[in-house]
N, CA, C and O atoms as a GROMACS GRO file, in nm:
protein
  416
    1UNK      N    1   0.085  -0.118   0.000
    1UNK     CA    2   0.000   0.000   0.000
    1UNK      C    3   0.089   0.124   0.000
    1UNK      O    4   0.173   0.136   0.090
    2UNK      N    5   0.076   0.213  -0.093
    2UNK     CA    6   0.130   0.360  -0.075
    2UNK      C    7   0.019   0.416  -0.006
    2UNK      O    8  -0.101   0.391   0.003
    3UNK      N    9   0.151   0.552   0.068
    3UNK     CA   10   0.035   0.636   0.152
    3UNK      C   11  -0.097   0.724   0.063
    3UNK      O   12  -0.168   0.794   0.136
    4UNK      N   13  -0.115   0.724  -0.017
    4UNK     CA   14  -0.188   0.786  -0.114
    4UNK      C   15  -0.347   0.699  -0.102
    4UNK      O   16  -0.459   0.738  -0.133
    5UNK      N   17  -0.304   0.577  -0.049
    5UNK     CA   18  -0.406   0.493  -0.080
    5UNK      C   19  -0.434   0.463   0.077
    5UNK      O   20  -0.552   0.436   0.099
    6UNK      N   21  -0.356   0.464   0.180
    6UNK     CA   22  -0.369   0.482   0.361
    6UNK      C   23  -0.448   0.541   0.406
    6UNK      O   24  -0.432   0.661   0.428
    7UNK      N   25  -0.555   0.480   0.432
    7UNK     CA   26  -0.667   0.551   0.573
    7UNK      C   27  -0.523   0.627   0.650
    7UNK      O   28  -0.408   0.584   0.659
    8UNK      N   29  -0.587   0.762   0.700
    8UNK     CA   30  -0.566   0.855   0.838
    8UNK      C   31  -0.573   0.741   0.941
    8UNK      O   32  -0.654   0.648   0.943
    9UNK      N   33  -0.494   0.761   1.010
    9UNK     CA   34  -0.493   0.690   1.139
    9UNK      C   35  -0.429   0.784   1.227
    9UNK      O   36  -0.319   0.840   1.220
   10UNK      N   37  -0.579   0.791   1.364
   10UNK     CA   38  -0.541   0.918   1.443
   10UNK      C   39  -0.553   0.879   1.573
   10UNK      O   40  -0.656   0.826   1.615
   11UNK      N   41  -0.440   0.904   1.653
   11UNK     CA   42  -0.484   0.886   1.826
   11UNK      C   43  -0.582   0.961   1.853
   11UNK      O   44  -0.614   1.063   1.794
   12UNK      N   45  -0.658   0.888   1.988
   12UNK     CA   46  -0.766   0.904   2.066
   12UNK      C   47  -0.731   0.962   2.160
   12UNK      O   48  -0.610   0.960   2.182
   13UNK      N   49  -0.798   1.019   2.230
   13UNK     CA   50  -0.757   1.110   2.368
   13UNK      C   51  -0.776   0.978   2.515
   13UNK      O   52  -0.759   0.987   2.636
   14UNK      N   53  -0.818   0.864   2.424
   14UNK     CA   54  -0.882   0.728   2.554
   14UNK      C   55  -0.752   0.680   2.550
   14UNK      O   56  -0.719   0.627   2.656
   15UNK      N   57  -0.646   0.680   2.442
   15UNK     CA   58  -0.538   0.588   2.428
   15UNK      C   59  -0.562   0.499   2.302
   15UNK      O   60  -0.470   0.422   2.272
   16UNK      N   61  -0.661   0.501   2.233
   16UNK     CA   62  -0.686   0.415   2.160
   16UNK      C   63  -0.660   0.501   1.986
   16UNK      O   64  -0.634   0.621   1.977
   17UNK      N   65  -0.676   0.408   1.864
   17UNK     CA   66  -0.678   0.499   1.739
   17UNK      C   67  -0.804   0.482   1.687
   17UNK      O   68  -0.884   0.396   1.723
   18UNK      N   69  -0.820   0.558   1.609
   18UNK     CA   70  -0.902   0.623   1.494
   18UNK      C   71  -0.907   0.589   1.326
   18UNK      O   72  -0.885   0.696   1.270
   19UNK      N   73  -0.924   0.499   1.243
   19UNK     CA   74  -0.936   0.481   1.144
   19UNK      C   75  -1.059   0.495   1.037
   19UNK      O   76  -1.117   0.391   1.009
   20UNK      N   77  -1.102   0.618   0.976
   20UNK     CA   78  -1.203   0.589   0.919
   20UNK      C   79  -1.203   0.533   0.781
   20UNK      O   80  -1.129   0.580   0.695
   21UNK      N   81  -1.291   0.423   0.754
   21UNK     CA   82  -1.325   0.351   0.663
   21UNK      C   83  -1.459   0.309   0.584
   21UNK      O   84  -1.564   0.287   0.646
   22UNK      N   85  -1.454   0.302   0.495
   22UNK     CA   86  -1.551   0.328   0.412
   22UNK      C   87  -1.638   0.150   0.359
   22UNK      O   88  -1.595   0.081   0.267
   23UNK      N   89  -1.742   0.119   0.433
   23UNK     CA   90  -1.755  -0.032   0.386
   23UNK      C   91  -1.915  -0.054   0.327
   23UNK      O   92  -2.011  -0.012   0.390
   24UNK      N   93  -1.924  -0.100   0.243
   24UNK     CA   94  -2.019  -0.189   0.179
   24UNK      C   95  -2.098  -0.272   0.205
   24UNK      O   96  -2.082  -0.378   0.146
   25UNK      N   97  -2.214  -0.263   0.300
   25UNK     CA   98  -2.263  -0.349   0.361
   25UNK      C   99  -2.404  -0.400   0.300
   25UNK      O  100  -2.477  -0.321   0.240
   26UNK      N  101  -2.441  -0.547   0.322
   26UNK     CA  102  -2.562  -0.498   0.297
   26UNK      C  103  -2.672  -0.545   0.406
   26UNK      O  104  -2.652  -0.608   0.510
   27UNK      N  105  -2.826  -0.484   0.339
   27UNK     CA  106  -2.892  -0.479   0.445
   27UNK      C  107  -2.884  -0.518   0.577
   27UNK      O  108  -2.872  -0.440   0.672
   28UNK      N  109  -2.896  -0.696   0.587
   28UNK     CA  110  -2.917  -0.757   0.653
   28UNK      C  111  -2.818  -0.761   0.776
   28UNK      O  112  -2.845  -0.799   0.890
   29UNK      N  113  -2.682  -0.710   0.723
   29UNK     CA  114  -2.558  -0.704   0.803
   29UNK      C  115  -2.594  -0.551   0.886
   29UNK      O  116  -2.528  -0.531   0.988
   30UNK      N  117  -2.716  -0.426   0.838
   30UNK     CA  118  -2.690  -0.308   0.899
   30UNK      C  119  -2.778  -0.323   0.990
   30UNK      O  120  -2.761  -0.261   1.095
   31UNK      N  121  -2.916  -0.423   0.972
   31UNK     CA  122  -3.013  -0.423   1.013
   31UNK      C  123  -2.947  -0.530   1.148
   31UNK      O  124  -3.011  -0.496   1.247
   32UNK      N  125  -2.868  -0.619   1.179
   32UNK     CA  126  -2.802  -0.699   1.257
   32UNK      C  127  -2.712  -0.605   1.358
   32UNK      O  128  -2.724  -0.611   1.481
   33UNK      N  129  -2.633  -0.531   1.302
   33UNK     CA  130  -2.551  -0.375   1.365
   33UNK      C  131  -2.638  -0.285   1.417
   33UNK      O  132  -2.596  -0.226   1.517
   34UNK      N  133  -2.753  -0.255   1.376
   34UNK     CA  134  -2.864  -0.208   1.461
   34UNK      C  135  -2.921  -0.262   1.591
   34UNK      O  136  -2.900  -0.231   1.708
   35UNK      N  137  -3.003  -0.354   1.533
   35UNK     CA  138  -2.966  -0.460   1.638
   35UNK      C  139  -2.873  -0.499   1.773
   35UNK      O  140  -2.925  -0.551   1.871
   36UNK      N  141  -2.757  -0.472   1.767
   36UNK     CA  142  -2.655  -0.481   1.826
   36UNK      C  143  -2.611  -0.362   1.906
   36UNK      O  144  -2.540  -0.366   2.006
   37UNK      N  145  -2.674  -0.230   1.836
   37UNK     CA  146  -2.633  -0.094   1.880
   37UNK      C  147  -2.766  -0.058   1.968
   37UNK      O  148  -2.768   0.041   2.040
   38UNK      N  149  -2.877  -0.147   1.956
   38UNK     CA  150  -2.984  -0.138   2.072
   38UNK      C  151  -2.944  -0.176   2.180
   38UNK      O  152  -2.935  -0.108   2.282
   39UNK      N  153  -2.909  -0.317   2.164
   39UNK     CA  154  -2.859  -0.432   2.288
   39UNK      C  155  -2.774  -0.323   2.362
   39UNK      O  156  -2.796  -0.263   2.466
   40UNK      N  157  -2.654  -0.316   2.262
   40UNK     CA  158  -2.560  -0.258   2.393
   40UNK      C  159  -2.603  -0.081   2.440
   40UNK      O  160  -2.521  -0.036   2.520
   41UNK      N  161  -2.712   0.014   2.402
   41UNK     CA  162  -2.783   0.139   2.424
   41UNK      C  163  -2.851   0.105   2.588
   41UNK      O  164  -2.845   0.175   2.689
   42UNK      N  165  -2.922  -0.048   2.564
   42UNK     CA  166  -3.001  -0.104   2.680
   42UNK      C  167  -2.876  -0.120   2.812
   42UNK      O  168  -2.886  -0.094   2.932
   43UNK      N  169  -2.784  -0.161   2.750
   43UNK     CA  170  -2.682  -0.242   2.809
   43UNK      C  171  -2.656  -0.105   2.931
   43UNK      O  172  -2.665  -0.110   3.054
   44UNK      N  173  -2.621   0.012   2.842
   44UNK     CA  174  -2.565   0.146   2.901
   44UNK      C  175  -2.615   0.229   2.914
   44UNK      O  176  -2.562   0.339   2.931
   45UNK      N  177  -2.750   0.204   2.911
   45UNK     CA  178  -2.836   0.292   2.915
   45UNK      C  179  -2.843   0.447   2.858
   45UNK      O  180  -2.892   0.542   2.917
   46UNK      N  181  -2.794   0.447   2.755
   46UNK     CA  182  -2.774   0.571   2.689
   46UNK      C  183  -2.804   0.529   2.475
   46UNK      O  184  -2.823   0.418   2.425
   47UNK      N  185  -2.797   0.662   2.404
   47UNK     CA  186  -2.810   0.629   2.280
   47UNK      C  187  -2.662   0.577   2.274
   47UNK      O  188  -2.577   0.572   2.362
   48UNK      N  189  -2.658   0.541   2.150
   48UNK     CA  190  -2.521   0.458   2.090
   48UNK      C  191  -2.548   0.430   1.930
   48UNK      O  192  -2.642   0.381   1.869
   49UNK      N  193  -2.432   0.481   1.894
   49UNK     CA  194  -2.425   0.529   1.715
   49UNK      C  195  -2.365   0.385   1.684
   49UNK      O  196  -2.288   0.321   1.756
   50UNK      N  197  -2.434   0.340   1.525
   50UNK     CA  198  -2.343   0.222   1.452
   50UNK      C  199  -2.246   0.212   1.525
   50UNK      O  200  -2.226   0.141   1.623
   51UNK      N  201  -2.163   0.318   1.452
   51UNK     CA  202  -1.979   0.322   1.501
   51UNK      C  203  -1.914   0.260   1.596
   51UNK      O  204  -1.816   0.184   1.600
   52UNK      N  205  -2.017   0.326   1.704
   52UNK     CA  206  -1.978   0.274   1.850
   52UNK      C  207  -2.016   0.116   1.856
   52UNK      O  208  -1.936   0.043   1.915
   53UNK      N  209  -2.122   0.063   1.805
   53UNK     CA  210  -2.154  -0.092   1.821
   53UNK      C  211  -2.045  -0.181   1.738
   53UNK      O  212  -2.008  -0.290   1.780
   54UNK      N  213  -1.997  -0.123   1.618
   54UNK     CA  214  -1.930  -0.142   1.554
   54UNK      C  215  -1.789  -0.168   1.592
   54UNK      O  216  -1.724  -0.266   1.556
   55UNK      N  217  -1.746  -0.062   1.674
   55UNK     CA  218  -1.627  -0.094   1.713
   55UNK      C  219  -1.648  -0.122   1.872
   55UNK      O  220  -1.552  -0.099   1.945
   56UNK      N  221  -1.744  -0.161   1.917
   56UNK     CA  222  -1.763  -0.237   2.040
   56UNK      C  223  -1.773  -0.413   1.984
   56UNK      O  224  -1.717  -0.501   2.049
   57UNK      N  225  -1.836  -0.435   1.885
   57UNK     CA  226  -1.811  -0.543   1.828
   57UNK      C  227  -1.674  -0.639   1.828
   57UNK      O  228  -1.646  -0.751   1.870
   58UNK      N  229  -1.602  -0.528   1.752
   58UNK     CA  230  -1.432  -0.558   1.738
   58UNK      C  231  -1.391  -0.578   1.867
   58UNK      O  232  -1.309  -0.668   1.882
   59UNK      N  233  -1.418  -0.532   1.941
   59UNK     CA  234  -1.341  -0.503   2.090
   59UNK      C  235  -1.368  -0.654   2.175
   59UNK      O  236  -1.283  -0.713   2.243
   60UNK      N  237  -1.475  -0.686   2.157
   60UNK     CA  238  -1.533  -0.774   2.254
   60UNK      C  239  -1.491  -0.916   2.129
   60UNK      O  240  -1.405  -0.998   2.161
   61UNK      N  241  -1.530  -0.923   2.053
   61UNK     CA  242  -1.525  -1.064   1.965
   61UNK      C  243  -1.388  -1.114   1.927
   61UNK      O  244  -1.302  -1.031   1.896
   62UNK      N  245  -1.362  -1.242   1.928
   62UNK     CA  246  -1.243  -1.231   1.860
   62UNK      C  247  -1.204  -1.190   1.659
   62UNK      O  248  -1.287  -1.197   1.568
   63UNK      N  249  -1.081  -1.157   1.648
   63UNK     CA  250  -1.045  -1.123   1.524
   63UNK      C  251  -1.020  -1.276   1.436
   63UNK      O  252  -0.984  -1.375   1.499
   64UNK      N  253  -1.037  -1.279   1.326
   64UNK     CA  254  -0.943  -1.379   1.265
   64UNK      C  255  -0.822  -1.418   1.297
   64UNK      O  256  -0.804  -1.538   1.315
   65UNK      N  257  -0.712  -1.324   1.311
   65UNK     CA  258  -0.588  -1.322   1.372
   65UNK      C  259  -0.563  -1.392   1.516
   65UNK      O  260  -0.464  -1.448   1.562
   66UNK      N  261  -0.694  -1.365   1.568
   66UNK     CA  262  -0.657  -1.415   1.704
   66UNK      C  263  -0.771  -1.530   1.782
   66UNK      O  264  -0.779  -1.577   1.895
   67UNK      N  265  -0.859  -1.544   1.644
   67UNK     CA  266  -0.936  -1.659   1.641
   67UNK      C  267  -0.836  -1.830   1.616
   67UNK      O  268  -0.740  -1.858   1.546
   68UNK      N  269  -0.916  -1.905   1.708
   68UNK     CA  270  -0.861  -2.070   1.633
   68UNK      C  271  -0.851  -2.109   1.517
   68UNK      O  272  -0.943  -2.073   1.443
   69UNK      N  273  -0.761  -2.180   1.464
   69UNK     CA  274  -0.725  -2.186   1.335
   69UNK      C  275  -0.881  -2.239   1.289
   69UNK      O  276  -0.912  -2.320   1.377
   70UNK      N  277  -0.975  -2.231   1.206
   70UNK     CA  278  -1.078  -2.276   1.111
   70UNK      C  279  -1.053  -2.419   1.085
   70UNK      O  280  -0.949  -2.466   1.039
   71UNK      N  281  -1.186  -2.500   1.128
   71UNK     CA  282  -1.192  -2.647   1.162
   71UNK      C  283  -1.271  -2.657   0.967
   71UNK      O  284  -1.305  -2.558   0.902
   72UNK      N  285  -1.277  -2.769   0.932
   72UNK     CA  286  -1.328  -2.809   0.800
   72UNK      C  287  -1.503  -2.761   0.812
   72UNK      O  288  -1.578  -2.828   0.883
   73UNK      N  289  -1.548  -2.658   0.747
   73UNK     CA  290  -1.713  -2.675   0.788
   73UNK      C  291  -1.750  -2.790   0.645
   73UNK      O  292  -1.702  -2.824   0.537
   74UNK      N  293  -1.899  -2.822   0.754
   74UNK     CA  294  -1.984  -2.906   0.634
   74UNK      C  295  -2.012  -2.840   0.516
   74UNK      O  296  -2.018  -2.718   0.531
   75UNK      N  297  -2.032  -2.880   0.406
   75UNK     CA  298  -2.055  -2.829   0.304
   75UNK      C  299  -2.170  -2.887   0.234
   75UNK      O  300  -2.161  -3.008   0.210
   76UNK      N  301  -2.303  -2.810   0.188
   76UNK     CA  302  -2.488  -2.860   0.177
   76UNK      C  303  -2.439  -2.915   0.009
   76UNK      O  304  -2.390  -2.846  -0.080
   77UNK      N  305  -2.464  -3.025   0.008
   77UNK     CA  306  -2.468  -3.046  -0.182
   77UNK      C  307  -2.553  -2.953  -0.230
   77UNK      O  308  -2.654  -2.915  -0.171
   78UNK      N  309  -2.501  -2.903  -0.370
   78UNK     CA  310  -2.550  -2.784  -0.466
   78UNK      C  311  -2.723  -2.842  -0.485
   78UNK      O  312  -2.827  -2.779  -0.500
   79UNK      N  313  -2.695  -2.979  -0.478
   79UNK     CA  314  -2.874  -2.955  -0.512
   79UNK      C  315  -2.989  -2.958  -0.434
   79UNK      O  316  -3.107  -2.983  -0.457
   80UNK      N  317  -2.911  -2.917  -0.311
   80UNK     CA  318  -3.007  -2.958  -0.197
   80UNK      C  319  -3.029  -2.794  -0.209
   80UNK      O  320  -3.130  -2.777  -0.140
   81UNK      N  321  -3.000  -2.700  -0.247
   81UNK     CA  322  -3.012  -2.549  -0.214
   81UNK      C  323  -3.067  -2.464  -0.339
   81UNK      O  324  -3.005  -2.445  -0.443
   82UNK      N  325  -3.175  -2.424  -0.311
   82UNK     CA  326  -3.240  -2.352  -0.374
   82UNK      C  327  -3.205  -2.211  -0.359
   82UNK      O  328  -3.162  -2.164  -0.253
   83UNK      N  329  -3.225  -2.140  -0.469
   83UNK     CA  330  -3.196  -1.988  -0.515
   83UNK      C  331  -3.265  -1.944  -0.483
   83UNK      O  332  -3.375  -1.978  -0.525
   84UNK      N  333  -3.258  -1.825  -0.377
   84UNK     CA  334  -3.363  -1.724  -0.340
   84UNK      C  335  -3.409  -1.592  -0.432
   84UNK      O  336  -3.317  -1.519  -0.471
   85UNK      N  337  -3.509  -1.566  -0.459
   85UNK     CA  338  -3.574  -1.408  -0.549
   85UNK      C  339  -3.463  -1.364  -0.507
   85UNK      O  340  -3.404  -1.411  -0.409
   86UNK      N  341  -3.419  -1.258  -0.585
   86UNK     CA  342  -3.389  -1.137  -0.522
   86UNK      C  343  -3.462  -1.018  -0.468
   86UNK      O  344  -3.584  -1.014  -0.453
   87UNK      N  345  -3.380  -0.926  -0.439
   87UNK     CA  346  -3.481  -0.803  -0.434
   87UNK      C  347  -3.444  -0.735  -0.420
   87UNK      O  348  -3.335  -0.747  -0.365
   88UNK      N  349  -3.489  -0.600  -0.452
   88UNK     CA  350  -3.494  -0.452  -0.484
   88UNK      C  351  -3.419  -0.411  -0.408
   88UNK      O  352  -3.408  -0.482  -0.308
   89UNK      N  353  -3.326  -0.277  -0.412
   89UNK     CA  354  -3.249  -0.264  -0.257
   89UNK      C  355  -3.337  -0.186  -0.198
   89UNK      O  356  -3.294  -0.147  -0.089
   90UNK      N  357  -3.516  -0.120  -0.242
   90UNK     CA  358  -3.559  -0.036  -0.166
   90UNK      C  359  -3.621  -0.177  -0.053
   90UNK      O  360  -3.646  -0.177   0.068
   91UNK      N  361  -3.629  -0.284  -0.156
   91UNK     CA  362  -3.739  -0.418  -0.046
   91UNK      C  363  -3.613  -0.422   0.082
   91UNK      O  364  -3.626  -0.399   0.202
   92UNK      N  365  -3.511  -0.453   0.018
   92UNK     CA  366  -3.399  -0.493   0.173
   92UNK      C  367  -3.392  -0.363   0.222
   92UNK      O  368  -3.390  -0.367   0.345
   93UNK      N  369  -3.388  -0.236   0.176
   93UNK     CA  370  -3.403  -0.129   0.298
   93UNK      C  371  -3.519  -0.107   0.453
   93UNK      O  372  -3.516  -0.065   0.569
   94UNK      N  373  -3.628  -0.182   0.331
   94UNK     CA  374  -3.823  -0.156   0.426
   94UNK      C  375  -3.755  -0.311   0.522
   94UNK      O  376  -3.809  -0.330   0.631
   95UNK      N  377  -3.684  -0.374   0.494
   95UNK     CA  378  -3.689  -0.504   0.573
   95UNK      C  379  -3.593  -0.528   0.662
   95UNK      O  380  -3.590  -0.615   0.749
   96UNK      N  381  -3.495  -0.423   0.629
   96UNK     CA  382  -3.388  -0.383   0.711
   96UNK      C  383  -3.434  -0.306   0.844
   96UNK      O  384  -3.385  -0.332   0.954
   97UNK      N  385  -3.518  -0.222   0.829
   97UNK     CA  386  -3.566  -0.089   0.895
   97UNK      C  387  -3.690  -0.157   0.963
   97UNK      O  388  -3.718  -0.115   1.075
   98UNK      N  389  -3.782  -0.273   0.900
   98UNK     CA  390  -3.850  -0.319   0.996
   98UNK      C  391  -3.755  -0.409   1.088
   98UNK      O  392  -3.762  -0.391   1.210
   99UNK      N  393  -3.648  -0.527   1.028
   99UNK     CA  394  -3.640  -0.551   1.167
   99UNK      C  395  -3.541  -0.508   1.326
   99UNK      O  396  -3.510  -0.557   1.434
  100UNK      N  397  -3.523  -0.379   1.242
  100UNK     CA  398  -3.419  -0.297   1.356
  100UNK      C  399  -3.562  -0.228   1.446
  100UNK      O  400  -3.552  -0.213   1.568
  101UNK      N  401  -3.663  -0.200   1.390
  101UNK     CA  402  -3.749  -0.150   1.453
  101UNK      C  403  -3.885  -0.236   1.513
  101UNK      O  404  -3.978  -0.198   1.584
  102UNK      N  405  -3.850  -0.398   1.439
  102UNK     CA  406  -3.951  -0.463   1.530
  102UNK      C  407  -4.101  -0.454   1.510
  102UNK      O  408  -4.193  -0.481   1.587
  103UNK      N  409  -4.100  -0.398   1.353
  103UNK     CA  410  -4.258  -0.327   1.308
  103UNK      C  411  -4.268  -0.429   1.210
  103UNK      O  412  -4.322  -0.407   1.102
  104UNK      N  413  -4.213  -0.552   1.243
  104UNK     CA  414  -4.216  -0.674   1.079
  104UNK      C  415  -4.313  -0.738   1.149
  104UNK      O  416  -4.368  -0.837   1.101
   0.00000   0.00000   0.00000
């Protein structure tokens, strides 16, 4: 990587750094991070942004790096698995947003 292409990386006033990054998610993964940014809001009784669940996530779970080496998973034969519709990204937005909000 040249620096041209390097996220900023900035100390924290906690001791900790700062990297902002730009990621691609979809629905189901924001609507799950929501999710997660309730739990731990309840947890602390206060609001709590993505970000913060986000990198409370990292903090608490293990990394790849410092996860157990990956055991063989099972693998479903191709014809046992059927192809799901797709859908619209406005359908995964309404389905995202219901189930962070519990109105599904």
């Amino acid at each position: 990587m040249n620096e041209s292409t390097t996220p900023p990386l900035q100390a924290t006033p906690d001791g900790g750094a700062e990297v902002r990054l730009v990621l691609r998610l979809q629905w189901e993964d924001v609507a799950a991070l929501g999710q997660e940014a309730g739990q731990l809001a309840a947890r602390l009784q206060r609001p709590v942004t993505l970000d913060e669940a986000v990198s409370h996530r990292l903090r608490v779970r293990p990394t790849a790096a410092h996860a157990k080496p990956a055991t063989p998973q099972q693998t479903v034969a191709p014809s046992t698995v059927s192809s799901l519709p797709s859908r619209s990204p406005g359908d995964q937005a309404r389905q995202a947003i219901e189930k962070i909000t519990g109105s599904a």
